[in-house]
C-alpha positions as CSV (number, residue, x, y, z in Angstrom):
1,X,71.0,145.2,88.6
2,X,72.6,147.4,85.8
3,X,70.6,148.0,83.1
4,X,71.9,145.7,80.4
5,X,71.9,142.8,82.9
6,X,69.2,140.0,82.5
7,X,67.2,139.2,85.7
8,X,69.7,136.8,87.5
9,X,68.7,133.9,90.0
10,X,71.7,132.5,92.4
11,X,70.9,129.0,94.0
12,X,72.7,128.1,96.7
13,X,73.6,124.3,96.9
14,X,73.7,121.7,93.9
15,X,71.6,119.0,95.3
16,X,68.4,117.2,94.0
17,X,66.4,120.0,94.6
18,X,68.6,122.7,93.5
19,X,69.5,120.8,89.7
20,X,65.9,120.3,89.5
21,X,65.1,124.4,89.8
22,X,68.3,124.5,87.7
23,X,66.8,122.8,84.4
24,X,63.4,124.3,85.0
25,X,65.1,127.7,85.2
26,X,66.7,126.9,81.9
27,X,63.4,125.5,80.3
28,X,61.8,129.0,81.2
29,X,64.9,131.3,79.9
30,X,66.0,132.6,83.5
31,X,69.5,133.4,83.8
32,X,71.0,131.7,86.5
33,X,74.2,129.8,88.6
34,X,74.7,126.9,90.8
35,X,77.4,127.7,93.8
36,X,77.9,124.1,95.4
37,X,80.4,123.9,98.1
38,X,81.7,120.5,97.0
39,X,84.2,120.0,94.4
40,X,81.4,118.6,92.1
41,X,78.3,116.9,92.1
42,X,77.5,113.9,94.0
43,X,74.8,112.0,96.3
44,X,75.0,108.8,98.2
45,X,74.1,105.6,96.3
46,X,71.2,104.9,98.3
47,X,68.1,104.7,97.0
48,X,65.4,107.5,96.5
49,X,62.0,107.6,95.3
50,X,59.5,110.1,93.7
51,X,56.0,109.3,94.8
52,X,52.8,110.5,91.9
53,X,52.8,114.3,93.1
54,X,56.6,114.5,92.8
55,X,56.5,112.8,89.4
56,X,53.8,115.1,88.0
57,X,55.8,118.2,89.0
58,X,58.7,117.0,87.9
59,X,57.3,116.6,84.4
60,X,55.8,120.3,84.7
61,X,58.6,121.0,85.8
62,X,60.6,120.2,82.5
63,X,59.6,116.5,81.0
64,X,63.3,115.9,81.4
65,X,64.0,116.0,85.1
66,X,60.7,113.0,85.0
67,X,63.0,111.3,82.6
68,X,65.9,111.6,84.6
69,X,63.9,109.6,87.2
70,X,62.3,106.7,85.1
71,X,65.7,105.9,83.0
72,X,67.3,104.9,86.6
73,X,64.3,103.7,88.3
74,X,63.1,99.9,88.9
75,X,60.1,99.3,89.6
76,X,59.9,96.2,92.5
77,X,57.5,93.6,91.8
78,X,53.7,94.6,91.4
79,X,54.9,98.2,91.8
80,X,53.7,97.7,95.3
81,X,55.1,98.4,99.0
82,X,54.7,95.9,101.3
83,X,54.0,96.7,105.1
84,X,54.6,94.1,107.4
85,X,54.6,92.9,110.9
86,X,58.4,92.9,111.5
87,X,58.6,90.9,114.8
88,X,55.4,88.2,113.5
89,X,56.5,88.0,109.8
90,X,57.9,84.5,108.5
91,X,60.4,83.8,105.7
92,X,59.0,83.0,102.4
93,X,57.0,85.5,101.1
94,X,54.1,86.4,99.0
95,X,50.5,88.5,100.1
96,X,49.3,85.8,102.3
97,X,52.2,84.6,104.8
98,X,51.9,85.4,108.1
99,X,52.6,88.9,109.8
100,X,51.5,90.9,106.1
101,X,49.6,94.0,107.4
102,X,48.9,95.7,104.2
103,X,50.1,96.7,100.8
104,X,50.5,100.5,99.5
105,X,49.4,100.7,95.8
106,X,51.2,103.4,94.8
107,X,49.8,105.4,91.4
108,X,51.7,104.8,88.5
109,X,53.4,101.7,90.5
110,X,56.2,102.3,92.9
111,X,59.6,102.8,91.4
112,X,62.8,103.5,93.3
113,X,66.2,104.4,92.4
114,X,70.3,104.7,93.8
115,X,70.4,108.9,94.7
116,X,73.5,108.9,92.6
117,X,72.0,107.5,89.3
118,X,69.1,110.1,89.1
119,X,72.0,113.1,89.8
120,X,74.5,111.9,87.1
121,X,71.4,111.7,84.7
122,X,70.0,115.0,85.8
123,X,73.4,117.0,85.6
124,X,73.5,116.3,82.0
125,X,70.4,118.8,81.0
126,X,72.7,121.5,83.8
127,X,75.1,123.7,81.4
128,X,78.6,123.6,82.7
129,X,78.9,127.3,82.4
130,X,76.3,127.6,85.0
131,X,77.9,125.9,87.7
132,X,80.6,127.4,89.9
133,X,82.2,124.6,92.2
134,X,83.9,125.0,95.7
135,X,82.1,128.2,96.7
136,X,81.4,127.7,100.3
137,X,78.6,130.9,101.2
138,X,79.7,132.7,104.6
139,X,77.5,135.9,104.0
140,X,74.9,137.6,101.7
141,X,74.1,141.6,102.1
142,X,72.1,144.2,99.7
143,X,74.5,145.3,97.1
144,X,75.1,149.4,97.1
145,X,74.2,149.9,93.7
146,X,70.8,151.1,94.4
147,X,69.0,148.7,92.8
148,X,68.5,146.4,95.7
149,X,70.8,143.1,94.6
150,X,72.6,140.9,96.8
151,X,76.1,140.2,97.1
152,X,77.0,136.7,97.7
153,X,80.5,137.0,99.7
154,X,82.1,133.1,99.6
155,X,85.0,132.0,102.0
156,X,87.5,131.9,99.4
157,X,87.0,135.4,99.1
158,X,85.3,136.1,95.8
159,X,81.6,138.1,95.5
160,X,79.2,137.4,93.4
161,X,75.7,139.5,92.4
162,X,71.9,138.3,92.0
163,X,68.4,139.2,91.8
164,X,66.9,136.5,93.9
165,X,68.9,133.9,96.2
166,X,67.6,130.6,96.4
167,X,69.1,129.1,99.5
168,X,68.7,124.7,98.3
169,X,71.7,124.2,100.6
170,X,70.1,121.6,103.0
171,X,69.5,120.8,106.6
172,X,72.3,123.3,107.8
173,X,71.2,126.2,105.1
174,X,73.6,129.3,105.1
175,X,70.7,131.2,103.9
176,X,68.0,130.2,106.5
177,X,70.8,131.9,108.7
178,X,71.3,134.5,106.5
179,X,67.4,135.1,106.5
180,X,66.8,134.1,110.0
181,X,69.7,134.4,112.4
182,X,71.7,131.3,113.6
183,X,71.0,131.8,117.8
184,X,70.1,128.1,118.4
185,X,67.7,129.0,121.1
186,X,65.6,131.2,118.8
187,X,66.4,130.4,115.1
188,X,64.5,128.2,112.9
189,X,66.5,125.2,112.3
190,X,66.7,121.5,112.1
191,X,66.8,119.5,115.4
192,X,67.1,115.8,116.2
193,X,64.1,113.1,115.9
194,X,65.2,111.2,117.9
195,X,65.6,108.9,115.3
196,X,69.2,107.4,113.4
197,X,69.3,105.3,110.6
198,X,71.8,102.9,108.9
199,X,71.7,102.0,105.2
200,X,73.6,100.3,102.9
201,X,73.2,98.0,99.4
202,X,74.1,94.6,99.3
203,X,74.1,92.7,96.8
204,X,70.4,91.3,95.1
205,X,71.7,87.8,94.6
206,X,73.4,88.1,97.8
207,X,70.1,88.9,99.5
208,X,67.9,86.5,97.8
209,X,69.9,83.5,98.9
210,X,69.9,84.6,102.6
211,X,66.1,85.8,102.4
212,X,64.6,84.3,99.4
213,X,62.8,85.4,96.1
214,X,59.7,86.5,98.1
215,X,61.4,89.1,100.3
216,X,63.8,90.6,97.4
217,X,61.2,90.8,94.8
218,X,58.7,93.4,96.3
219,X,60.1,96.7,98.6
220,X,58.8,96.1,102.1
221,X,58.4,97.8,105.6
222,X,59.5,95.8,107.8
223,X,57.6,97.3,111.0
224,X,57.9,96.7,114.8
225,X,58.8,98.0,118.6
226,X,60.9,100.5,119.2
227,X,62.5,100.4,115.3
228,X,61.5,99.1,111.5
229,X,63.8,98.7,108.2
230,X,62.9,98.9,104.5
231,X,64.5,96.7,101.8
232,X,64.2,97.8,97.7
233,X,65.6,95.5,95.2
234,X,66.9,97.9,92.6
235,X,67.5,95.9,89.5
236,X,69.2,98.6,87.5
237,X,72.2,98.0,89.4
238,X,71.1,94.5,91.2
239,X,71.3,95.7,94.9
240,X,69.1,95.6,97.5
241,X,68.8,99.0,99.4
242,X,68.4,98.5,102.9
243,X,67.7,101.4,105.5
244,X,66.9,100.1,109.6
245,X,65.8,103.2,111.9
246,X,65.9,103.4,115.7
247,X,64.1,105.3,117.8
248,X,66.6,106.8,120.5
249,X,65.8,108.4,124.1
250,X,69.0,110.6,123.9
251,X,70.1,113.4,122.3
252,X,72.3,113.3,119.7
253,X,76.1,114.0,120.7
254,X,78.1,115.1,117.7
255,X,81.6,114.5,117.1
256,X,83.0,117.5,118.6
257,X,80.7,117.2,121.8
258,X,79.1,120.4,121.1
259,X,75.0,120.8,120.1
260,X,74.2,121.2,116.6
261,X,73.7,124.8,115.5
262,X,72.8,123.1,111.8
263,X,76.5,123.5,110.5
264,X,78.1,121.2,108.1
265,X,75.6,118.1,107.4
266,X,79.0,115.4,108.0
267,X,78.2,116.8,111.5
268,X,75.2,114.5,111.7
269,X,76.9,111.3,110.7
270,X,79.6,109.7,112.9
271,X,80.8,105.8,112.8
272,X,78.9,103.2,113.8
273,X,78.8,99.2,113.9
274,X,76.2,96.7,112.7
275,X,76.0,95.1,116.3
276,X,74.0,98.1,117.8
277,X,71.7,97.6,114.8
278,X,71.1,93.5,115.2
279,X,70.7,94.5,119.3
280,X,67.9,97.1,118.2
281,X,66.3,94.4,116.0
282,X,66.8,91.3,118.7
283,X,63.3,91.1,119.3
284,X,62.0,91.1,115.2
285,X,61.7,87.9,113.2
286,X,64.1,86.0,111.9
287,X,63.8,87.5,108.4
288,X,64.3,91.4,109.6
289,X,67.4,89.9,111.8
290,X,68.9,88.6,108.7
291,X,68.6,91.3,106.9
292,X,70.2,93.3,108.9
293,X,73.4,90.9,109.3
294,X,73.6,91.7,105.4
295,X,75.0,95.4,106.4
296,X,78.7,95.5,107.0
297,X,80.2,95.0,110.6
298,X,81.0,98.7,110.2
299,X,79.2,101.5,108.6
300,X,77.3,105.2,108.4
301,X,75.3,106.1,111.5
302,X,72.7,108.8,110.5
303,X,71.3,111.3,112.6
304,X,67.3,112.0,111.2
305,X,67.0,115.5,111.8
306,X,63.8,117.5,110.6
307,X,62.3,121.4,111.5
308,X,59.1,120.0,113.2
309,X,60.1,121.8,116.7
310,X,61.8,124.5,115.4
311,X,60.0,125.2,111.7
312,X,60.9,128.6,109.6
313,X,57.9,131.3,109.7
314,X,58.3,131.4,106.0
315,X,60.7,130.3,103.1
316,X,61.2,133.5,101.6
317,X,62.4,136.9,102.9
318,X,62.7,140.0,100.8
319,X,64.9,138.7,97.8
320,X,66.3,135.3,99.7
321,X,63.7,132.2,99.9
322,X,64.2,128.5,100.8
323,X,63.6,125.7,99.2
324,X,64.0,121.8,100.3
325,X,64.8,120.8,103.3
326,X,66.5,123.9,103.7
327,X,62.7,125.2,104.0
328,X,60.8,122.4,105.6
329,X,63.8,119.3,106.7
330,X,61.6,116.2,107.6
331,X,62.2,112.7,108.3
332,X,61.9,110.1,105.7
333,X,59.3,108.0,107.1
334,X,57.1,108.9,104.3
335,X,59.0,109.4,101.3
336,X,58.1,112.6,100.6
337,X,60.5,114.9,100.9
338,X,62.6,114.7,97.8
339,X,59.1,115.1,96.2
340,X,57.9,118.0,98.0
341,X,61.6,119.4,96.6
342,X,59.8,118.6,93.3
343,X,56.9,120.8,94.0
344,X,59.2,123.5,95.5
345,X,61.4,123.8,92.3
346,X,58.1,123.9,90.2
347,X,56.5,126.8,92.2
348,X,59.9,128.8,92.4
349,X,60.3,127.9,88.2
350,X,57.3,130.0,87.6
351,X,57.7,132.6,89.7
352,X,61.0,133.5,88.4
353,X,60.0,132.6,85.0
354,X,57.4,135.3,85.1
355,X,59.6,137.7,86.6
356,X,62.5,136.9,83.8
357,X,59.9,137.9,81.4
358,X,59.1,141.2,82.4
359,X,60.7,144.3,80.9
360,X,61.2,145.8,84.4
361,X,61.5,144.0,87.2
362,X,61.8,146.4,90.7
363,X,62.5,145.1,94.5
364,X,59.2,145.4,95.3
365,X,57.4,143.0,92.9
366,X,60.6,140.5,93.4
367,X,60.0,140.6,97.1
368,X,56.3,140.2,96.2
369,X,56.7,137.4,93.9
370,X,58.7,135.3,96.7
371,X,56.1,135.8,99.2
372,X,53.4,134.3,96.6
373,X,56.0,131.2,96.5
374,X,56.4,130.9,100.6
375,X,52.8,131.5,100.6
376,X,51.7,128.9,98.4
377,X,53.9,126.0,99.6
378,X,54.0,126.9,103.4
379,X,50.7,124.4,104.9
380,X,51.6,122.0,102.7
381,X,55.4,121.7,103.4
382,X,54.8,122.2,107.2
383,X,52.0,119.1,106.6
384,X,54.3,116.9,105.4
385,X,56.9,117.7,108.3
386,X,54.3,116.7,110.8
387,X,53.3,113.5,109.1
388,X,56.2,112.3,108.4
389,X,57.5,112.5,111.7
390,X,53.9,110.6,113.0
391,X,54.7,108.2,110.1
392,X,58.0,107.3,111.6
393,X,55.8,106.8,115.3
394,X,53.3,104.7,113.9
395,X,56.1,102.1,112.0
396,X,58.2,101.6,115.5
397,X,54.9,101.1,117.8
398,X,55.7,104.0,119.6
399,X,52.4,104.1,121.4
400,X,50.6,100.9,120.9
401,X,51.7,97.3,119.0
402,X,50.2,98.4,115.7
403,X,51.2,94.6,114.9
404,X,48.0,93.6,116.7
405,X,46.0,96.7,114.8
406,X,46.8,96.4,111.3
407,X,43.5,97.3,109.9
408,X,43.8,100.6,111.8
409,X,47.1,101.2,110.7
410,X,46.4,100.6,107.4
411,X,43.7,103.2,107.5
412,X,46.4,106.1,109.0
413,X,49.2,105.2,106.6
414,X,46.9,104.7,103.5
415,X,45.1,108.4,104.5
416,X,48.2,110.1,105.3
417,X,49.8,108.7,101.7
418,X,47.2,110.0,99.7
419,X,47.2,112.6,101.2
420,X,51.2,113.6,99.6
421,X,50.4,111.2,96.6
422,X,47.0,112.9,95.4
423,X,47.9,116.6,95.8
424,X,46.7,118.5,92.9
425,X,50.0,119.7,91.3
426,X,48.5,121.4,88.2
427,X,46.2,123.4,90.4
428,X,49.3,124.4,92.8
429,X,50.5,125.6,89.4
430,X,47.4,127.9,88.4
431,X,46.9,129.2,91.9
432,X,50.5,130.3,91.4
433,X,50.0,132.2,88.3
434,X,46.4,133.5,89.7
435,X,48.5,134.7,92.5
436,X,51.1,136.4,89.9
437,X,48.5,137.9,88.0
438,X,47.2,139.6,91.3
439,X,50.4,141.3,92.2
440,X,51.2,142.2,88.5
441,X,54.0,140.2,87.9
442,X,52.6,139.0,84.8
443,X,50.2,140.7,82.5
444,X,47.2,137.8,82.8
445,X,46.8,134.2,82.4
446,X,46.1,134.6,78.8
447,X,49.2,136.2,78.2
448,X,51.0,132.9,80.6
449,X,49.4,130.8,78.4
């Protein structure tokens, strides 16, 4: 880094997680710039939601990204979320029909929102100088300067210099490889599930007059054998979000019949039709069957892929780190992995922060500073990735008609969601800056304060 040059960060990939860093780097003064592949921004418009530990880091994080959230949220009635016995359950609705296992009172109430509605508010707080669009990574290597940078070499041919690489680019990361190697038989990387999803959003008056106020009023898991779906109303945009999940025996076969090395992420979605859905959901009630009928007769099938089998030894290696699934991919049985994004960005904000602040900054304390990030997210990342795959188990039955059991299956999924709702996020922070402190890349908490 020449002299003159402020301490630059680089992140890799313009996705939830990546903005989020992106306007906490900006709260904190760090010099940075977004390199997205795509041609702009944009995400899916299927819904998302930030659980209490995701929503108290994003406000640490910068009060704005929270905002970002709560402006294009809805919050389903009694801010509740329904768990049910998908094959038992009858039409109607309310607490005490038949086949309702349990509610989840989530903190705060539970609040959802379309993917695409929280990026177009969050992209607004992004500067527009700071984002470089169509810049597709295919290599990083130490600059030979002698200060230690990196050289970002992109496949249209340009170069670009930082201090620190934050690789945010997703299930197929360029800079997991970069860090890691890409040898599918040794590298860490994201593997199939054994689980694929469809989702789409139909329309809320739509859905109430097929499955009535009671089951389009409240979000609710529809659970069961072998499968289980989740409806959200989202009254922002009056839709109802619906996701179904199967659990599948076989490997997944991509388009070009090869196996996934984690390349591009359109690798893991191929064409599917609504009839293999209704035949995974033959044996579910009458109210799961027709709310799958509401998908179209042709739509997205999604391949869940997550690093449980295959998980990275750490998310950061000398001046390159991971953050997102790119670090720690998991299913979305729980719901959590947008947040732990959250908690990711906050960690990596800090870190960075405090080294932007320093008069000098050498490769050794940068490499240091990224280690204190891997090493204070790693167990609780790798947690999640576990859980949420047992999550997924425990909705379809996997080993036992958890139907018949719902008092024990309350007791797993309420433990395992308090577990990711209660995290102390303001502690995470101070152990951070504790951490800091130790390795001298601040002066002392007084001075952070």
């Amino acid at each position: 880094m020449p002299p003159s040059a402020p301490f630059h960060v680089a992140i890799i990939g313009g996705g939830i997680t990546g903005l989020a860093l992106a306007v906490g780097l900006a709260r904190r003064s760090v010099s940075f710039t977004i390199y997205e592949r795509a041609a702009s921004f944009g995400e899916l418009g299927v819904g998302i939601t930030f659980t209490p530990n995701a929503q108290r880091a994003m406000e640490a994080l910068d009060p704005r990204v929270l905002e970002c959230f709560t402006r294009a949220a809805s919050a389903p009635a009694g801010g509740v979320l329904r768990v049910v016995d998908g094959v038992r359950e009858k039409l109607g609705g309310g607490r005490e029909e038949k086949g309702e296992l349990f509610q989840l009172e989530v903190g705060g109430g539970y609040k959802a929102c379309r993917r695409c509605d929280f990026i177009e508010q969050i992209v607004q707080h992004v500067p527009s100088e700071r984002v470089q669009y169509g810049k597709y990574l295919e290599s990083l290597r130490t600059a030979d300067d002698g200060e230690g940078g990196v050289v970002l070499e992109f496949r249209d041919g340009s170069t670009a210099y930082a201090d620190v690489v934050v690789g945010c680019d997703g299930i197929g990361s360029r800079v997991r490889g970069c860090m890691f190697g890409r040898d599918p038989s040794t590298s860490p990387r994201a593997q199939y599930s054994h689980q694929f999803g469809f989702r789409g959003m139909v329309p809320l008056a739509h859905a109430t007059a097929a499955l009535g106020a009671g089951n389009t009023s409240s979000a609710i898991i529809h659970t069961g054998p072998g499968a289980f779906a989740l409806t959200i109303p989202l009254a922002e945009v009056q839709g109802m979000h619906i996701e179904a999940f199967v659990w599948d025996k076989d490997e997944w076969v991509l388009p070009d019949s090869q196996p996934s090395s984690g390349g591009d992420s359109k690798r893991y979605v191929r064409l599917g039709r609504r009839e293999e859905l209704e035949r995974a959901f033959a044996g579910f009630s009458h109210t799961v069957r027709k709310a799958v009928s509401l998908l179209p007769e042709t739509l997205e099938k999604w391949a869940v892929f997550d690093m449980l089998d295959a998980p990275a030894p750490r998310y950061s290696q000398g001046r390159l780190c991971l953050a997102g699934d790119a670090a720690h991919a998991s299913t979305p049985n729980q719901g959590g992995g947008a947040g732990l994004g959250m908690e990711d960005a906050l960690v990596l904000a800090e870190v960075l922060g405090a080294l932007a602040g320093k008069q000098q900054v050498d490769g050794t304390l940068i490499e240091q500073a990224l280690a204190v990030y891997s090493e204070v997210r790693y167990e609780r990342s790798q947690w999640l990735v576990k859980s949420s795959r047992r999550t997924g188990e425990l909705f379809m039955w996997r080993d036992r008609d958890w139907g018949a059991a719902g008092q024990e299956l309350r007791l797993d999924i309420v433990g395992r969601s308090h577990q990711l709702w209660d995290y102390d996020t303001d502690g995470m922070a101070s152990r951070t800056l504790a951490r800091l402190c130790e390795i001298g890349a601040v002066g002392g908490l007084a001075e952070v304060v």
